[in-house]
PATI-534645 format. One line per 5 residues: their letters; for each residue x, y, z of N, C-alpha, C. Coordinates in steps of 0.02 Angstrom, whole numbers, plus 50000, padded with zeros to 5 digits. Layout:
! residues N
A	X/Y/Z/X/Y/Z/X/Y/Z  ...
This chain:
! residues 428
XXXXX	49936/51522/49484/49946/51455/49456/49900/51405/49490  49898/51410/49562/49848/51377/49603/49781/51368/49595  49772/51430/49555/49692/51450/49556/49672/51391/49494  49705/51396/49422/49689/51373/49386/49702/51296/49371  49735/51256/49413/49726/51206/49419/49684/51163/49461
XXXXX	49659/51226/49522/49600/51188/49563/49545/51202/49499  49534/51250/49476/49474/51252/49441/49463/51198/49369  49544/51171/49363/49530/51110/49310/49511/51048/49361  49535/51043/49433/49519/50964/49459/49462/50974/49479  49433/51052/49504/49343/51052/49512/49299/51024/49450
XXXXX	49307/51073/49376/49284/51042/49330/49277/50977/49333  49355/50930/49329/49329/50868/49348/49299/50824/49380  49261/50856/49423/49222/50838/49501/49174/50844/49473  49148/50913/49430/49072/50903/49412/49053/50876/49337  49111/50851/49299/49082/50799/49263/49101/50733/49279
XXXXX	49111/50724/49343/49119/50631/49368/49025/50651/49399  49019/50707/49420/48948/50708/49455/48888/50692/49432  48903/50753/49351/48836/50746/49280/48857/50670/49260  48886/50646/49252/48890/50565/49211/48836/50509/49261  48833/50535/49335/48799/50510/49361/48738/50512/49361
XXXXX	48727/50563/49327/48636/50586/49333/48621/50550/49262  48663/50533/49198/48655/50497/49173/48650/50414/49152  48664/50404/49211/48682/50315/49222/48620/50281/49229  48608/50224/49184/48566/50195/49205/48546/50147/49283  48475/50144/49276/48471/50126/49382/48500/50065/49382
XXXXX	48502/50023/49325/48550/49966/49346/48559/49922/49290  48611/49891/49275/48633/49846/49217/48637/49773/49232  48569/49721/49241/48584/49680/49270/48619/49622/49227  48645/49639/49152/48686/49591/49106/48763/49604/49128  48784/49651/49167/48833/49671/49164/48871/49600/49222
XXXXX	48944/49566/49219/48970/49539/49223/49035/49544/49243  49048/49513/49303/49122/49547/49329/49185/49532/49295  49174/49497/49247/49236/49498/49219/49229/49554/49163  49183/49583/49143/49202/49652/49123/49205/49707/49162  49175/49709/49220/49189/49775/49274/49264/49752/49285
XXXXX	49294/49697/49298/49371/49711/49300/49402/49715/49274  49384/49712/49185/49428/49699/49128/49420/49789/49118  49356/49834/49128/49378/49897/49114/49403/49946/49184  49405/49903/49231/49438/49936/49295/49496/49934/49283  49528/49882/49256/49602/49874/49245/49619/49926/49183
XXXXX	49578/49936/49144/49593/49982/49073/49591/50037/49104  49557/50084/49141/49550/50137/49163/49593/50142/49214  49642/50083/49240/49693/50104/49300/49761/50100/49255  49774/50059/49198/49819/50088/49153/49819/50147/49123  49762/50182/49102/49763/50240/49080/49757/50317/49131
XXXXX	49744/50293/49175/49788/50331/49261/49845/50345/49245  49861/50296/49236/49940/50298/49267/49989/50310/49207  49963/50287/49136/49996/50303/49097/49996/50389/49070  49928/50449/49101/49929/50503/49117/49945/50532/49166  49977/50470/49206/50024/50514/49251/50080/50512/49242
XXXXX	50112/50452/49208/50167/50453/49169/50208/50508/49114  50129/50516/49087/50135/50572/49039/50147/50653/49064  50113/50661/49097/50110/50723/49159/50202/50714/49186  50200/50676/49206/50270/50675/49226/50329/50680/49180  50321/50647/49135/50357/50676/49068/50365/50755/49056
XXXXX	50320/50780/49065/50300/50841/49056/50351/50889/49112  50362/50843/49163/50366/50886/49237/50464/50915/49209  50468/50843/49190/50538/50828/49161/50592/50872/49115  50551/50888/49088/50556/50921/49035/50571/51010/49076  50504/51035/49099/50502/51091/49153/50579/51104/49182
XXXXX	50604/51042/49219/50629/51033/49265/50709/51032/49242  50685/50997/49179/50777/51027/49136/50764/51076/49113  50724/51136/49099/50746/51204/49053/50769/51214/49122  50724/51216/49200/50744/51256/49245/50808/51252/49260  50842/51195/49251/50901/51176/49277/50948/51199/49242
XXXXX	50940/51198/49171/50970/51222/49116/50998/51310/49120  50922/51329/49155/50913/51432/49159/50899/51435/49201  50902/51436/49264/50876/51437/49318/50848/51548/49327  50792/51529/49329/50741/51593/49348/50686/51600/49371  50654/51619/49397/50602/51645/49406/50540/51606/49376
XXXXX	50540/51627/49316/50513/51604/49268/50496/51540/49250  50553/51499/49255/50564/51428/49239/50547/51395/49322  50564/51406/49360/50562/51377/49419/50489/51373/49414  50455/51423/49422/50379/51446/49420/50326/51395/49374  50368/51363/49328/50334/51334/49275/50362/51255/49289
XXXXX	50405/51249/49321/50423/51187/49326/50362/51167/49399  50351/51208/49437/50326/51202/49514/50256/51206/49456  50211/51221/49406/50143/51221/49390/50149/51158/49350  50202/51129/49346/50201/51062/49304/50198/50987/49352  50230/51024/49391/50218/50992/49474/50172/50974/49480
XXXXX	50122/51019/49496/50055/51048/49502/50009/50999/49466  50024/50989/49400/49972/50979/49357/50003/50902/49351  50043/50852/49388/50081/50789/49386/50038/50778/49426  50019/50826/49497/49976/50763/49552/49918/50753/49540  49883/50789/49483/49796/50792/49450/49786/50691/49446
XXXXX	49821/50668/49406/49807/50610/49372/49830/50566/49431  49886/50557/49464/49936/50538/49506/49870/50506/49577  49849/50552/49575/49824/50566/49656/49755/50536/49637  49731/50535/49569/49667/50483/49564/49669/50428/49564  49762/50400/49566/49763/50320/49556/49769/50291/49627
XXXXX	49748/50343/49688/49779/50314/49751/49711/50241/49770  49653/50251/49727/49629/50213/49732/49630/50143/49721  49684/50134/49692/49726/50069/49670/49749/50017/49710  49774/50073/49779/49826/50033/49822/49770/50000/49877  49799/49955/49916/49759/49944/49975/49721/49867/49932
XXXXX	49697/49860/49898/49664/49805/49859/49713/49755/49804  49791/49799/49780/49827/49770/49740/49876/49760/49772  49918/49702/49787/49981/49705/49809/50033/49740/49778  50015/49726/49714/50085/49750/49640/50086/49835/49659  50028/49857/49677/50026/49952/49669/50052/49955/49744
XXXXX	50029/49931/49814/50058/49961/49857/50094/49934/49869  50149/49906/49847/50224/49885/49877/50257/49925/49812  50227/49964/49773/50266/49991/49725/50250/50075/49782  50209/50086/49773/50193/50151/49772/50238/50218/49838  50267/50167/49865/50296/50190/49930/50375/50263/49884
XXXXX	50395/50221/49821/50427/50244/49770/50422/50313/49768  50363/50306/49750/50329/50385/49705/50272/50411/49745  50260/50417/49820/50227/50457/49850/50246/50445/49937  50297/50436/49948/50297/50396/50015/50292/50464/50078  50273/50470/50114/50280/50547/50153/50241/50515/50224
XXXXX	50262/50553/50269/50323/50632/50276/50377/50610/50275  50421/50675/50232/50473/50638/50242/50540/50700/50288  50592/50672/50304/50653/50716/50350/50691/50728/50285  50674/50790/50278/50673/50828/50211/50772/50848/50222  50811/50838/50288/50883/50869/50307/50904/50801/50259
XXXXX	50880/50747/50267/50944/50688/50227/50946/50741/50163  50924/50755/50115/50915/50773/50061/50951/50833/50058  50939/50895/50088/50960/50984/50081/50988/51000/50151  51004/51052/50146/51017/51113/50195/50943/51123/50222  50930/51130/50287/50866/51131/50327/50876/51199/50374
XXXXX	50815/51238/50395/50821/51290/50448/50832/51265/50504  50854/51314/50556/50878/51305/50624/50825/51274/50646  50748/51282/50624/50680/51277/50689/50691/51180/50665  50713/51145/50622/50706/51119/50599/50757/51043/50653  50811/51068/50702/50841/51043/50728/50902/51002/50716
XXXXX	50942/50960/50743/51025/50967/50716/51010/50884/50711  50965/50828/50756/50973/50771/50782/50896/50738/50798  50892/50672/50777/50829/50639/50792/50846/50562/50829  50836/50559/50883/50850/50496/50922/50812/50425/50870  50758/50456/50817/50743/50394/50776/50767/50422/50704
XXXXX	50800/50441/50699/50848/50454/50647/50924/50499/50639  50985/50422/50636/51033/50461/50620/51052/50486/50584  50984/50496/50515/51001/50535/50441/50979/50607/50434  50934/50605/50518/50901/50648/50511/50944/50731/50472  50988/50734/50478/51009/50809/50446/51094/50797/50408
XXXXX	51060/50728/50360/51145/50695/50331/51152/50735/50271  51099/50787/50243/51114/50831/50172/51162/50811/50140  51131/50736/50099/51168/50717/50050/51196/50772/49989  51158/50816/49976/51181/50888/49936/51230/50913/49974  51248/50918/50022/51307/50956/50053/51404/50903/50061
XXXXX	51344/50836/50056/51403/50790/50090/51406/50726/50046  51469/50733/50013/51490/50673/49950/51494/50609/49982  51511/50624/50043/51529/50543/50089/51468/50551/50137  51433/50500/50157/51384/50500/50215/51387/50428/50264  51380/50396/50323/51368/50345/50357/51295/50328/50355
XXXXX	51302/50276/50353/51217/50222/50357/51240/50167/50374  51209/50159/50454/51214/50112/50498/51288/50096/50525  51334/50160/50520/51389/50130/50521/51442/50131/50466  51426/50106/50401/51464/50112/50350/51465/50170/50299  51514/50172/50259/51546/50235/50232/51506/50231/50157
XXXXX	51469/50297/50139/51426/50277/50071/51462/50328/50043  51474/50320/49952/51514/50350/49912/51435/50393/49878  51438/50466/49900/51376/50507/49868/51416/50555/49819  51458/50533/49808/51497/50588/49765/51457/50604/49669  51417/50561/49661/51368/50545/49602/51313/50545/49638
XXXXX	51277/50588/49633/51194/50583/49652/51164/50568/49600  51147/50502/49597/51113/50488/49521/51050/50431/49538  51003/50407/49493/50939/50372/49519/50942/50322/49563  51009/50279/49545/51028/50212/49582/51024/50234/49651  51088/50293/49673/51094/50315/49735/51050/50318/49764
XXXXX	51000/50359/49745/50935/50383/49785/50878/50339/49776  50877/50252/49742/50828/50218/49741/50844/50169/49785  50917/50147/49784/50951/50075/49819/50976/50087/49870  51011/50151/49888/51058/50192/49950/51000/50210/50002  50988/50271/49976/50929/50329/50022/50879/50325/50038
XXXXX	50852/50306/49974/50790/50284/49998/50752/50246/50057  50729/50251/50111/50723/50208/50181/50784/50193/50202  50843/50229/50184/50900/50195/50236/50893/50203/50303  50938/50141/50321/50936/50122/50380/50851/50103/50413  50802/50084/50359/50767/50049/50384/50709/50095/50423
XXXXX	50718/50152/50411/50682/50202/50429/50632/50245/50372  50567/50251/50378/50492/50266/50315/50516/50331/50299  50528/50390/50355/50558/50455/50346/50592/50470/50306  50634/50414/50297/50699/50427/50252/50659/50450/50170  50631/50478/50144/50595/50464/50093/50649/50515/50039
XXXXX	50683/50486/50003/50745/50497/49933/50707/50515/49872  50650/50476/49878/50621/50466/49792/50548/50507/49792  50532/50517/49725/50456/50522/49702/50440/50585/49708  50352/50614/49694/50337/50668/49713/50364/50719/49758  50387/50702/49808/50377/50749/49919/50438/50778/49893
XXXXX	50506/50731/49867/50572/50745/49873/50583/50796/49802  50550/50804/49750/50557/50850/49674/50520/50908/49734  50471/50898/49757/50425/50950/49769/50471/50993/49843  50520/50962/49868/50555/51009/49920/50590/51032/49873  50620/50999/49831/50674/51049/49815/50672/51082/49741
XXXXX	50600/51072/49732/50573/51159/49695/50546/51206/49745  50535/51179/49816/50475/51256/49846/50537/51253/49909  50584/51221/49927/50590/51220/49984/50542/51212/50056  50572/51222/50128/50531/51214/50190/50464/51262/50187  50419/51251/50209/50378/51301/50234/50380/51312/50294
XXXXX	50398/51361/50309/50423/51385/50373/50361/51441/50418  50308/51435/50380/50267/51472/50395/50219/51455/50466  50234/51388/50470/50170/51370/50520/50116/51364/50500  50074/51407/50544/49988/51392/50516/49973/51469/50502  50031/51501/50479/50038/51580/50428/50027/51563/50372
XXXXX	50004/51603/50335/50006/51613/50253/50064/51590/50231  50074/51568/50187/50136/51540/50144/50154/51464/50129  50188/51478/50070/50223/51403/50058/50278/51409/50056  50324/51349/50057/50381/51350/50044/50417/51409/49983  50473/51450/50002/50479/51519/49958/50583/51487/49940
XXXXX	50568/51436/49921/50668/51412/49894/50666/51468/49828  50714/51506/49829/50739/51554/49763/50781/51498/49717  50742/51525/49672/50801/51499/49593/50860/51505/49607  50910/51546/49632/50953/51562/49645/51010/51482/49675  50949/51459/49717/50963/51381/49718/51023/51341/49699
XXXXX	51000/51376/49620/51034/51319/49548/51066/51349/49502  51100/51413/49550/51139/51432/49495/51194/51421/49507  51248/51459/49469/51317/51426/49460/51376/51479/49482  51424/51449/49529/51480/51507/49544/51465/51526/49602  51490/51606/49599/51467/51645/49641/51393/51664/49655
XXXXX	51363/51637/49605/51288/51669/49602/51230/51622/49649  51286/51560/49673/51246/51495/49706/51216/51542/49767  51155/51516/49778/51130/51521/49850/51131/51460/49914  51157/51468/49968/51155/51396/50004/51191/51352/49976  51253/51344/49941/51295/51297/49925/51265/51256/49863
XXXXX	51310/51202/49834/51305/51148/49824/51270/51149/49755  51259/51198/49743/51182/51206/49677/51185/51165/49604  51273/51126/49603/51272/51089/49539/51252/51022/49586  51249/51012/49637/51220/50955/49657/51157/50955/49683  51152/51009/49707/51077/50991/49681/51043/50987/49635
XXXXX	51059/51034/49607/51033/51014/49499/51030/50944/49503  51066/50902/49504/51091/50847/49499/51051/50803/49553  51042/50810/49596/50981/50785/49626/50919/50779/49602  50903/50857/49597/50805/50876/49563/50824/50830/49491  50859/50827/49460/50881/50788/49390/50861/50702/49420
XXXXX	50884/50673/49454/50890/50602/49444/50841/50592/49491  50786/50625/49525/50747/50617/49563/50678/50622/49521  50688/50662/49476/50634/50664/49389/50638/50601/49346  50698/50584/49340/50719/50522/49318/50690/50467/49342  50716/50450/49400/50680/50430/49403/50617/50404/49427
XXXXX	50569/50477/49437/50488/50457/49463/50470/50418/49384  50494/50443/49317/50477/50440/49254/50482/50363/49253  50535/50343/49271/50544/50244/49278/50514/50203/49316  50496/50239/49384/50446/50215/49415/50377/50213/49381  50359/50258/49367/50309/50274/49322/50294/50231/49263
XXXXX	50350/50207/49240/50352/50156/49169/50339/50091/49206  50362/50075/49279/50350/50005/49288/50276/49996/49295  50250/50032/49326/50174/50035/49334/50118/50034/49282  50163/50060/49247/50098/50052/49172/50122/50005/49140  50180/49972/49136/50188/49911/49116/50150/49857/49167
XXXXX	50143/49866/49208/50112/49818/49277/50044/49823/49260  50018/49860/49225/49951/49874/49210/49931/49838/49139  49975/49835/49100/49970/49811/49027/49919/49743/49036  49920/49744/48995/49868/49649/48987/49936/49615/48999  49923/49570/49042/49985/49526/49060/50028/49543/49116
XXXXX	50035/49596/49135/50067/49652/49194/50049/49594/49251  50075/49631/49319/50054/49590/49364/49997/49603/49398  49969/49674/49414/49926/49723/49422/49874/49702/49391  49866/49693/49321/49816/49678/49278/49787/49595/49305  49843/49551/49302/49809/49501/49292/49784/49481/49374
XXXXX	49811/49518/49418/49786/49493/49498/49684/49519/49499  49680/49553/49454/49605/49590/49462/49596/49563/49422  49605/49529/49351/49561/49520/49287/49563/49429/49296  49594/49395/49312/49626/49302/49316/49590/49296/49362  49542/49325/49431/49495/49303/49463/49442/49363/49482
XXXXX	49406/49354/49457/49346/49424/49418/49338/49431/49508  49308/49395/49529/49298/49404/49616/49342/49434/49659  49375/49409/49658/49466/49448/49707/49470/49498/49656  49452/49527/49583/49447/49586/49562/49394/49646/49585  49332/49613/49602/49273/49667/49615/49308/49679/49699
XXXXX	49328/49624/49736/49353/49636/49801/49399/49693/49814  49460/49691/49745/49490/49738/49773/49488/49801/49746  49430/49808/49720/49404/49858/49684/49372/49920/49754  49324/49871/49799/49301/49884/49845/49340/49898/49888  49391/49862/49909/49455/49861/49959/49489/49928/49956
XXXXX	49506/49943/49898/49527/50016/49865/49497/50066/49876  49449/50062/49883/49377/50110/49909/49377/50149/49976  49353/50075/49973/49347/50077/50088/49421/50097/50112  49458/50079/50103/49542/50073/50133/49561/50164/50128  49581/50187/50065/49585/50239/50052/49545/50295/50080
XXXXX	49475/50286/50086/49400/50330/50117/49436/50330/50216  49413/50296/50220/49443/50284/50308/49508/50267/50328  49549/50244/50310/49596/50217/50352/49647/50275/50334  49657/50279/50261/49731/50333/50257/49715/50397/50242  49635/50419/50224/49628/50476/50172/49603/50505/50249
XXXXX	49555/50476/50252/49501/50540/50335/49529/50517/50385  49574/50477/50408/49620/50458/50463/49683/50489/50450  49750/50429/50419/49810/50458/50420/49820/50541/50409  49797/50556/50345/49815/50619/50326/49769/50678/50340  49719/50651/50362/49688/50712/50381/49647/50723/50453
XXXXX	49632/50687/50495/49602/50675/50552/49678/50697/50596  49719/50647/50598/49766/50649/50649/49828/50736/50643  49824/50749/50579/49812/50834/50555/49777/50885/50598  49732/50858/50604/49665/50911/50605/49672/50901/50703  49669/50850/50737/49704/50826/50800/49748/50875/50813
XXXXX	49818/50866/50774/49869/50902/50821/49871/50952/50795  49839/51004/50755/49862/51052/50733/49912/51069/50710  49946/51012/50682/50004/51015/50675/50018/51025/50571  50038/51093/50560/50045/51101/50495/50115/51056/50457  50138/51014/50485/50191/50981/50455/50149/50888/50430
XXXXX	50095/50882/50470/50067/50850/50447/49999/50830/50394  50038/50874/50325/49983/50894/50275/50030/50846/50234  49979/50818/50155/50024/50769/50129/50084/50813/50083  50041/50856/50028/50089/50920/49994/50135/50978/50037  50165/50965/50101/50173/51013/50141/50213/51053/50117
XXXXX	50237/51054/50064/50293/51101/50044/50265/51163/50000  50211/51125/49954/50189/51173/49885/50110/51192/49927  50078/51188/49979/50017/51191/49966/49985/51184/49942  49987/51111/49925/49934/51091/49873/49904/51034/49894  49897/51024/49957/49861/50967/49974/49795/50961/49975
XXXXX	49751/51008/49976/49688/51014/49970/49683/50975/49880  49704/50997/49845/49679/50974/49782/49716/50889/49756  49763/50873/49805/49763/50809/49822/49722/50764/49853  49697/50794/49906/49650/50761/49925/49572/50751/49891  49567/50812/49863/49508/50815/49809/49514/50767/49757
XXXXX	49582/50760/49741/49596/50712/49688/49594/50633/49687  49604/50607/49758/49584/50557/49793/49516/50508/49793  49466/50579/49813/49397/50559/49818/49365/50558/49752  49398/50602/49706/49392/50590/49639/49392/50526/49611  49447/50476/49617/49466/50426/49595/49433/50380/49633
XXXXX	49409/50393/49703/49373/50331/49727/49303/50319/49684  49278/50387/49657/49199/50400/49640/49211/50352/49575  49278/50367/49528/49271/50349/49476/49276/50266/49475  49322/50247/49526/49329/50173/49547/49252/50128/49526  49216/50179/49562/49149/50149/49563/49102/50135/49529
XXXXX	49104/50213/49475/49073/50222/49425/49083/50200/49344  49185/50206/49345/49194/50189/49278/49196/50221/49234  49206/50290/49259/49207/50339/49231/49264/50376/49236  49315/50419/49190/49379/50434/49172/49389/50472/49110  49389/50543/49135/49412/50589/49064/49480/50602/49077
XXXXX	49511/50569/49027/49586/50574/49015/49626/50638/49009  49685/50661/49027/49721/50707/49011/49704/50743/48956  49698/50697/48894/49689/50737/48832/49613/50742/48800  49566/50720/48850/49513/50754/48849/49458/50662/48827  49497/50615/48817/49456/50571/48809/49427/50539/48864
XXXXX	49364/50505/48843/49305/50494/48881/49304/50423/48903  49313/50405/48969/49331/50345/48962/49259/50303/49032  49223/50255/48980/49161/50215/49015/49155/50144/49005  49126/50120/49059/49104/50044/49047/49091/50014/49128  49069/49947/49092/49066/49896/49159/49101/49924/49219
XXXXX	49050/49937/49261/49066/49953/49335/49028/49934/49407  49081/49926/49462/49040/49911/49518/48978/49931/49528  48968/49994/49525/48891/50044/49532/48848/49986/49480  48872/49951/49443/48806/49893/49397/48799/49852/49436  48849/49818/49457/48830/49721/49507/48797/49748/49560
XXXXX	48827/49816/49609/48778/49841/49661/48691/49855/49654  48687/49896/49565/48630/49901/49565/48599/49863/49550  48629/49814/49533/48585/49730/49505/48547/49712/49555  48597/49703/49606/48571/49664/49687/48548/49710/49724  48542/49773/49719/48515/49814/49791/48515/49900/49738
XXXXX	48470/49897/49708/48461/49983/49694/48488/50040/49716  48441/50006/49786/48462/50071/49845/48507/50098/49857  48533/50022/49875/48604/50032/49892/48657/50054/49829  48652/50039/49786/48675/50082/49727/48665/50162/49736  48620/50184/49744/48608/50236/49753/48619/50294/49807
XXXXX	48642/50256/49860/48654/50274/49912/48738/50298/49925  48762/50224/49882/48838/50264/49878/48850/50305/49832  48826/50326/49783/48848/50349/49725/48827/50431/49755  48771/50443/49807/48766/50494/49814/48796/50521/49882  48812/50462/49934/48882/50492/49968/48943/50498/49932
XXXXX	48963/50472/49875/49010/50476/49854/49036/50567/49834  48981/50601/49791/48969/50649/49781/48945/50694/49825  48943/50682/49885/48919/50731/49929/49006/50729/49973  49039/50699/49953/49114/50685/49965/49155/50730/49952  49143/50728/49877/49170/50758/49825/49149/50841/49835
XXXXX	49091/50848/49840/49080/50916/49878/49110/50945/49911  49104/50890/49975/49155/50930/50023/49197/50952/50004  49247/50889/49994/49322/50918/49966/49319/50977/49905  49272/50988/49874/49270/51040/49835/49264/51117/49883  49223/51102/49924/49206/51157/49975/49283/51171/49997
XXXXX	49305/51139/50037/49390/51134/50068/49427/51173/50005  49445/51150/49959/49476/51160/49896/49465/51238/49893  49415/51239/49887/49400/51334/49869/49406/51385/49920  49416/51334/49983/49425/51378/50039/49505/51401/50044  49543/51349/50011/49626/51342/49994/49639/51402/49946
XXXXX	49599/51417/49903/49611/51449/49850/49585/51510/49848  49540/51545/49903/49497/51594/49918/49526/51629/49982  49524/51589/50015/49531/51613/50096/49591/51587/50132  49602/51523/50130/49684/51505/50161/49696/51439/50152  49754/51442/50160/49778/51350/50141/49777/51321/50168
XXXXX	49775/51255/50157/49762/51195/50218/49794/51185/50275  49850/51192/50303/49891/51200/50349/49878/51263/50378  49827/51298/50358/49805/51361/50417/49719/51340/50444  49699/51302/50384/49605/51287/50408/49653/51227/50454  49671/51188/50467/49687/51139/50524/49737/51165/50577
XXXXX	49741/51237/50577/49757/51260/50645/49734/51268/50704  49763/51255/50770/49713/51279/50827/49688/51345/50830  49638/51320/50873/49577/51396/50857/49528/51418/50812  49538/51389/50747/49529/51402/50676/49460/51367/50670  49416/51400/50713/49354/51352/50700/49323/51335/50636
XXXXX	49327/51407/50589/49275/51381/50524/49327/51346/50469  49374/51353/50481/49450/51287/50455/49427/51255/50462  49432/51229/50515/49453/51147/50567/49367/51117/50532  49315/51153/50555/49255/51126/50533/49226/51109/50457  49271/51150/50408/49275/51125/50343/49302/51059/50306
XXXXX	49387/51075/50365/49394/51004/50345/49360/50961/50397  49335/50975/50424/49290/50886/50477/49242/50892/50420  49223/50912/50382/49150/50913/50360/49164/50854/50295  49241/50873/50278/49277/50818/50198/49292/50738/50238  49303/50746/50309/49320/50680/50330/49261/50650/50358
XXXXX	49203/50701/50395/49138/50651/50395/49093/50616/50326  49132/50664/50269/49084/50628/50226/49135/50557/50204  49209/50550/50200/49232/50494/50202/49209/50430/50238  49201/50466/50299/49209/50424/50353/49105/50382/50326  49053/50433/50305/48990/50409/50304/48991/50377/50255
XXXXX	49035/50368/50195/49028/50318/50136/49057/50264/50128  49104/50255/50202/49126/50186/50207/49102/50123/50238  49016/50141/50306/49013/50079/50294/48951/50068/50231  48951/50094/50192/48892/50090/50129/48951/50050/50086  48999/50068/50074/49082/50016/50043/49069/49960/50079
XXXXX	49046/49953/50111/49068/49896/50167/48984/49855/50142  48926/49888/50137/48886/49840/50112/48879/49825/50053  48899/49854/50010/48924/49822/49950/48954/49771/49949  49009/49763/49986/49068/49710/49979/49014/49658/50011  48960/49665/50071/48907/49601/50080/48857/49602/50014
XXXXX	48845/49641/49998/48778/49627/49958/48803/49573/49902  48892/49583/49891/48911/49547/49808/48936/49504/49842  48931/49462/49920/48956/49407/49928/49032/49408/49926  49067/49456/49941/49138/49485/49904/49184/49431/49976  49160/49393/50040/49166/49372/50105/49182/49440/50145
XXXXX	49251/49389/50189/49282/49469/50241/49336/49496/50221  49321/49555/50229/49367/49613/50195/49378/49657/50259  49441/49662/50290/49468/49704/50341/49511/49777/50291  49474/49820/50293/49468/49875/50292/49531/49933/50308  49572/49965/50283/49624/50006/50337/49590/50046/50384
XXXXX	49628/50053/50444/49598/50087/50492/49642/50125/50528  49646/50162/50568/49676/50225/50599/49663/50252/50663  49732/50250/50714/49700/50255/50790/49670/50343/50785  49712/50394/50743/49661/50477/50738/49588/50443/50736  49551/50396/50704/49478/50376/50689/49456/50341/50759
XXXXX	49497/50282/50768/49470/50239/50817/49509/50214/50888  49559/50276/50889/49571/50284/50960/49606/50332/50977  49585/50386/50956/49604/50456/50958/49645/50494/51015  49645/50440/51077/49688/50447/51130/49739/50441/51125  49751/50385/51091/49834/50358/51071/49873/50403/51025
XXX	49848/50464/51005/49871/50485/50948/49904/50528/51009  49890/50553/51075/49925/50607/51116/49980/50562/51140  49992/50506/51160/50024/50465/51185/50102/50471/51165
C-alpha cells in the first residue's frame, strides 16, 4: 500500500518539477494582487482536497467499524495514507496566516501521549511528572480527573475530545484530535524502535463480545468514529476560512503586501524552523525513533516530501488537484523574476533540488527502511540521507529570505529551532 502511494506523491514531485522548465523567465505585468488572489484559490482548493480525502477516510473508517477485518482495517489505514497527500501540502499555509495556525493545532498537533487515549505497552511507562494524563485511557475509563475535577467520559463523542481532551490541563501532548490520534488507533504503538516495523494494532481491536481484543472495543469504535468526525468539521472550517470572504482569504487578498509576505513567511518558517529543525534535525540528534511526525503508520517520509512539495508550489502556483485538475497563475516566482532573474532562478532550483532529496529519503523508506531506522544511531548512510533533505531546506532559506528583500516585503523573523541554532540545548 506504501509503495503505491509514495509513487503517486513522487509523480507529483516531477510534475511540480517539468512545469518549471516551462515557466516563463519572468512576468513583469504580473501584480500582487493577483499572485494573492490565486494563492488564496489554490490554498482553498488544498484544503478543500483534503477535506475531500478525508471524507473518503470516513467512510473507510465506518465499513471498518461496521466489519471489523483485515481487510477493512487495511483499507481504512490506505485511506489514511492517501488523506496526508493533500493535507501535508497545505503546511505551507501556517506560519504567515494567523486564521491557519491557531486552527491547525486541531488537525495535526504532535507528539502526542498516545496513554490519555488507549491502553499503552509496559516500555511505555505508568506516570509523567509533566503529565497527569499521561496514561488516563479515556477508552478504558468513563470517569477521568483534569486538574482535579471529575470529567463525565461516559460518551466519547467530538465535543468531548475537542472541548475536554484536547490540551487538557494545559498541556500540547495532550493531543485528542486530528490526523496522530485516527492514525494510533488504526496502527497502534510502534514498538519497534529503530527495527523494522510499524505499529501492528489487530482488527480484533473492534470487535464485539468475547471476540474484543484489549477491552473496551465499542469504545473505541466510538472514539476512531468521533475523532473522523470530527477532523471532517475541522476540515469544513478551513475551507470555509478560505472562501472569498473567509478570514484566511481576506488577511492575504485585503492587503496584497502582508499577502506576498506571508506567502514568503510560509516558506521560510516551514523550510527551517519546523520542517529541517523541529521534525527532523532534533530526530536525527537524538536518535530517537519516537520523534518522527507519522510515528505510528510510517509514513513520515512521504509527509515530509509532501511539505516541500507545497512550499515549491507556494512559489510557483502550481497545483494538480486530487481529481487530476491543473491548477496555474500569478505567482511569487513572477514579482521575484521581475526584480532579480537570478534570484528567481536560484530558488526555484533549490527548491527542486529539495524536492529531490526528499524524494531520495522517500525511496529509501520504501526500498530499504523506514524513517525511524535511517535516523538511528550508527546508521550512517540513514542519518546522511536524511541530513542531505535538511541541508537542502536549510540552503533555500536564506534565498526565501532574499526574496522577502528584493520585494521590499520589510522584517520578517523567520521560525527557528535550537536542533538548527543551538544544538547544545537540545542535550540539556
Amino acid at each position: 500500500m506504501k509503495r503505491t502511494t509514495t509513487m503517486r506523491v513522487a509523480l507529483s514531485a516531477f510534475a511540480a518539477s517539468t512545469a518549471l522548465a516551462a515557466m516563463p523567465a519572468f512576468a513583469a505585468d504580473v501584480t500582487p494582487e493577483e499572485v494573492v488572489k490565486h494563492y488564496a484559490d489554490v490554498a482553498h482548493a488544498k484544503y478543500q482536497d483534503s477535506l475531500t480525502t478525508a471524507q473518503e477516510l470516513d467512510k473507510a473508517i465506518q465499513a471498518f467499524i461496521e466489519a471489523p477485518s483485515e481487510e477493512t482495517q487495511a483499507a481504512a489505514k490506505e485511506a489514511w495514507i492517501a488523506a496526508r497527500v493533500p493535507y501535508q501540502q497545505t503546511e505551507v499555509y501556517r506560519f504567515g496566516n494567523p486564521a491557519v495556525d491557531d486552527w491547525e493545532g486541531k488537525v495535526n498537533a504532535w507528539p502526542l501521549d498516545e496513554g490519555l487515549i488507549d491502553y499503552v505497552d509496559a516500555s511505555y511507562g505508568m506516570e509523567s511528572d509533566e503529565n497527569t494524563l499521561y496514561t488516563a485511557n479515556v477508552i478504558a475509563n468513563p470517569q477521568i480527573e483534569i486538574n482535579g475535577e471529575p470529567v463525565d467520559a461516559s460518551e466519547i463523542t467530538p465535543d468531548l475530545l475537542a472541548n475536554t481532551l484536547h490540551e487538557a490541563g494545559g498541556i500540547e501532548a495532550n493531543v485528542a484530535t486530528g490526523y496522530h490520534a485516527i492514525e494510533f488507533l488504526l496502527w497502534g504503538q510502534d514498538l519497534n524502535g529503530t527495527d523494522a516495523g510499524a505499529g501492528e494494532r489487530s482488527y480484533t481491536d473492534y470487535l464485539s463480545g468475547d471476540d474484543c481484543t484489549n477491552g473496551n472495543c465499542d469504545r473505541r469504535a466510538e472514539y476512531l468514529a468521533a475523532a473522523s468526525e470530527l477532523l471532517i468539521s475541522d476540515l469544513e472550517d478551513i475551507v470555509a476560512a478560505w472562501e472569498e470572504g473567509g478570514e484566511a482569504y481576506a488577511y492575504v487578498t485585503e492587503d496584497p503586501t502582508r499577502g506576498v509576505a506571508a506567502i514568503l513567511t510560509g516558506m521560510g518558517s516551514l523550510s527551517y524552523g519546523e520542517l529541517a529543525g523541529e521534525r527532523m534535525k532534533l530526530g536525527l540528534l537524538l536518535h530517537d525513533p519516537e520523534e518522527e511526525h507519522d510515528c505510528f503508520s510510517d509514513n513520515t517520509h512521504a509527509s515530509h516530501l509532501n511539505d516541500v512539495i507545497g512550499i515549491l508550489q507556494a512559489y510557483t502556483g502550481d497545483y494538480v488537484r486530487v481529481d487530476g485538475t491543473e491548477m496555474s497563475g500569478a505567482s511569487v516566482s513572477d514579482l521575484v523574476a521581475a526584480k532579480d532573474p537570478a534570484l528567481d532562478e536560484e530558488i526555484k532550483a533549490k527548491l527542486v533540488d529539495t524536492v529531490e532529496a526528499m524524494e531520495a529519503m522517500a525511496s529509501r523508506a520504501e526500498n530499504v527502511e523506514a524513517y525511524d531506522q535511517m535516523i538511528g544511531e550508527g546508521n550512517t548512510q540513514g542519518n546522511a540521507t536524511v541530513q542531505a533533505a535538511i541541508d537542502g531546506l536549510i540552503a533555500q532559506t536564506p534565498s526565501i529570505e532574499r526574496a522577502i528583500a528584493a520585494l521590499e516585503l520589510g522584517q520578517i523573523d523567520l521560525e527557528g529551532s535550537d536542533s538548527l541554532d543551538n544544538p547544545d540545548a537540545v542535550f540539556q
